[in-house]
C-alpha positions as CSV (number, residue, x, y, z in Angstrom):
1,X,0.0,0.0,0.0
2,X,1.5,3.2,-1.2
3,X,1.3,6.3,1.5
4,X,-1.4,9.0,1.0
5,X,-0.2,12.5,0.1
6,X,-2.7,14.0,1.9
7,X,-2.5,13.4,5.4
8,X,-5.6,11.5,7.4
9,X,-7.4,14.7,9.4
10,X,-9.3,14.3,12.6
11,X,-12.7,15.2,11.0
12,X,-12.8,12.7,8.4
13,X,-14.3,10.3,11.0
14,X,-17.5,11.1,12.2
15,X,-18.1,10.4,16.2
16,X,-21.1,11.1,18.6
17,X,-19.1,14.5,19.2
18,X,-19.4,16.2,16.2
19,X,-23.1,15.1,15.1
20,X,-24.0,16.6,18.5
21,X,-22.0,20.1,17.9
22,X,-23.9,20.1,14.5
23,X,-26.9,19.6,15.9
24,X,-26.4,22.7,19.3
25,X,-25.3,25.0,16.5
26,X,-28.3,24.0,14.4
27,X,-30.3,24.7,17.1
28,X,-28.7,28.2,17.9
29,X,-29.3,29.7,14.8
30,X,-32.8,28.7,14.9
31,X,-33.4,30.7,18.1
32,X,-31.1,33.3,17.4
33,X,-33.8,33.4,14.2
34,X,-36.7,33.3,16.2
35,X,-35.5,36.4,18.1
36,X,-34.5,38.4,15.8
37,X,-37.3,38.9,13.1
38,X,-37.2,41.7,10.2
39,X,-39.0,44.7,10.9
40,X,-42.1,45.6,9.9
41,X,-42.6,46.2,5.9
42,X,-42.8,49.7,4.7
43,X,-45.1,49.5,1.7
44,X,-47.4,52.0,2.1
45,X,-51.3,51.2,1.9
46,X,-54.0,53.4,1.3
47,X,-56.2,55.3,4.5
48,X,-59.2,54.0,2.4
49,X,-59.7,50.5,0.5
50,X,-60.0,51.4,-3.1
51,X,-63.6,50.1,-3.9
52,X,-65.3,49.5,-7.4
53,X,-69.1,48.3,-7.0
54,X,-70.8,47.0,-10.4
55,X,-73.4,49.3,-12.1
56,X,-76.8,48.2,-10.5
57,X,-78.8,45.7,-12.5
58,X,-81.5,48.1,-14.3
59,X,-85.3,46.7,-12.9
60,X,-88.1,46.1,-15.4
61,X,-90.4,49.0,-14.7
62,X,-93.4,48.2,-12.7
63,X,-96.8,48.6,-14.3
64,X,-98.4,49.4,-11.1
65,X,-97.8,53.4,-11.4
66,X,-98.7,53.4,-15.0
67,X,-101.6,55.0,-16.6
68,X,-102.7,52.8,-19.3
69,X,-104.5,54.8,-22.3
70,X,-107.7,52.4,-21.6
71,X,-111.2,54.1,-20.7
72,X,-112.6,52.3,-17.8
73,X,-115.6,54.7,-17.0
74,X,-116.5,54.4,-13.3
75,X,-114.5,50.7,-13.0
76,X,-110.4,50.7,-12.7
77,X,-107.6,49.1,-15.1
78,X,-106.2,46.1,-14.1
79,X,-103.1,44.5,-15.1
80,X,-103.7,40.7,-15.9
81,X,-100.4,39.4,-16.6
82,X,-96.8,41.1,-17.0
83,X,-93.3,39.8,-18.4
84,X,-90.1,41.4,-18.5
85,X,-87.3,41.6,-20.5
86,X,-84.9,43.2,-23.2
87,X,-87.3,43.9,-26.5
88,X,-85.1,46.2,-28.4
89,X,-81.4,45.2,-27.4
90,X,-80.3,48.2,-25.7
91,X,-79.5,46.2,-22.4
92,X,-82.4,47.8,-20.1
93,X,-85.4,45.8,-19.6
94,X,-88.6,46.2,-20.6
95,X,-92.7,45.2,-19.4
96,X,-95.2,44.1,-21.5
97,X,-98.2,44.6,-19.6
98,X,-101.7,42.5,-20.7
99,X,-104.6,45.1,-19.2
100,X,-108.3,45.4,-18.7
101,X,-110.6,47.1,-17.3
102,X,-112.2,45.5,-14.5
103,X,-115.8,44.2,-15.3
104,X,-118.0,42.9,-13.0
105,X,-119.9,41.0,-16.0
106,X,-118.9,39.3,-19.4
107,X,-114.7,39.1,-20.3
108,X,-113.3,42.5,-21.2
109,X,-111.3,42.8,-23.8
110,X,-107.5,42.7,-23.3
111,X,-104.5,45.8,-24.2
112,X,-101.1,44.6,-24.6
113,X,-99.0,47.6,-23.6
114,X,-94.6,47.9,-23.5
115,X,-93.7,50.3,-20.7
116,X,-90.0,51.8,-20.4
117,X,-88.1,53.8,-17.7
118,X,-89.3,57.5,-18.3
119,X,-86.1,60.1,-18.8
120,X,-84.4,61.8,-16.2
121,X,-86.9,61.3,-13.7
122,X,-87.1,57.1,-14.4
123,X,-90.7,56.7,-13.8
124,X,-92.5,54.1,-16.1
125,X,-94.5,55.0,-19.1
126,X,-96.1,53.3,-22.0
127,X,-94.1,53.8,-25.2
128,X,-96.7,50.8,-27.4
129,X,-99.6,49.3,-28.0
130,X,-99.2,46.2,-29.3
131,X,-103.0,44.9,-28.6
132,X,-105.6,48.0,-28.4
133,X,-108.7,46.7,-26.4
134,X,-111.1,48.2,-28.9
135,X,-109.7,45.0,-31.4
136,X,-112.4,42.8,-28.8
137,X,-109.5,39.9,-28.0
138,X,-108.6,38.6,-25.1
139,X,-104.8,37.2,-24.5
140,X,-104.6,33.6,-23.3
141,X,-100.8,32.6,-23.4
142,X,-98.4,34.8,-22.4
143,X,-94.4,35.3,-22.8
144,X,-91.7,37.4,-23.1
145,X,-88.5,35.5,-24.5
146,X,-85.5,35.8,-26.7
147,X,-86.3,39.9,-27.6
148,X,-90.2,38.7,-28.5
149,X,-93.3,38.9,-27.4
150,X,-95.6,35.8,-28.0
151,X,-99.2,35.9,-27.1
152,X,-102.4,33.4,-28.2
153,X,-105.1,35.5,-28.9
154,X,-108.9,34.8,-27.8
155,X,-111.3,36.2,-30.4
156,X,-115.1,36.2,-31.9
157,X,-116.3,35.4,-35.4
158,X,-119.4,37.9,-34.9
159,X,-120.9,39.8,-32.6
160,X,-123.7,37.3,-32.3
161,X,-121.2,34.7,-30.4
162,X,-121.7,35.6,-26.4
163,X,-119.0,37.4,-24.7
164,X,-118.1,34.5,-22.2
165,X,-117.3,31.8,-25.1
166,X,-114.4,33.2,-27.9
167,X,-114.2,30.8,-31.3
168,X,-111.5,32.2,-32.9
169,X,-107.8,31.8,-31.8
170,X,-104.7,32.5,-33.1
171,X,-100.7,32.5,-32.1
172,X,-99.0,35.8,-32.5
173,X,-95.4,37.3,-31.9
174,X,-94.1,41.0,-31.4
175,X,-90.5,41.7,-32.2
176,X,-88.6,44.9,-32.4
177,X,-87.9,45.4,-35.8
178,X,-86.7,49.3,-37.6
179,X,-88.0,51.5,-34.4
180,X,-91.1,49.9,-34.2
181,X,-93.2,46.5,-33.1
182,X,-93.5,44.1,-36.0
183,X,-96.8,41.3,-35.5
184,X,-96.4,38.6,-37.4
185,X,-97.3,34.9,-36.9
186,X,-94.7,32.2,-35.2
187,X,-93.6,29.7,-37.5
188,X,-96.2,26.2,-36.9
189,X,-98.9,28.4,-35.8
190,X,-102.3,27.6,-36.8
191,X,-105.4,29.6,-36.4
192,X,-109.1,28.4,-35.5
């Protein structure tokens, strides 16, 4: 065996010792780092939280506070059904209102009404008539979906057929077409 050129040091042979001097200086520096902590950080944050809150949602208006153009005489409107939503794609919701006046005998005759937010001061008003009353129909179904308005209308053949019973009906649909309301009839519609 030929001799080493570097001579054998003390260290190169671990004993109980040193793994126990590794482990008290490992433990020093972790209380020395427990005990001395950074200061506090120096970015400065605003007095007040800066706070965005969305645009309100804009409400249908509410045919309640609206004066239908419908003559009632000594007996009030009344607003049979209602549906909401966006007829002309300008984002704010409209109502389409089904009124009547409210007859103690027979079945009055409907008037199909779209009501907007007024100007400045945002109060409802009627800006169509899609059904006038003085047409004699009553509305059966109902809706307000996908920029339309779809109705089944309740009618009479002749003035001889009593008020109570209508024998005509037919499917129609309202859409927003060139700054004014369109009627035309839904596609698979029949009439009676």
């Amino acid at each position: 065996m030929q001799p080493s050129a570097v001579p054998e040091l003390a260290h190169t042979h671990t004993r109980p010792i040193h793994w126990l001097a590794t482990a008290t200086a490992l433990a020093g520096v972790v209380a020395l780092s427990s005990v001395l902590q950074p200061g506090a950080a120096t970015a400065a944050q605003p007095d007040t939280p800066e706070t965005r809150t969305a645009p309100a949602p804009l409400t249908a208006p509410d045919p309640a506070s609206v004066k239908f153009p419908l003559e009632c005489g000594p007996v009030k409107a009344v607003v049979q059904k209602k549906a909401s939503g966006d007829l002309d794609g300008d984002g704010n919701p409209e109502t389409v209102a089904v009124v009547h006046c409210d007859s103690p005998m027979g079945t009055p005759p409907d008037g199909v009404y779209v009501l907007t937010r007024g100007g400045a001061d945002g109060r409802p008003r009627v800006v169509a008539t899609l059904l006038d009353p003085e047409d004699g129909t009553t509305v059966g179904d109902f809706a307000v979906r996908a920029g339309a308005v779809t109705a089944t209308l309740l009618g009479y053949s002749s003035p001889g057929v009593p008020r109570c019973c209508p024998d005509e009906k037919s499917d129609v649909k309202w859409r927003w077409q060139d700054g004014t309301f369109v009627r035309s009839t839904p596609a698979g519609a029949r009439s009676v």
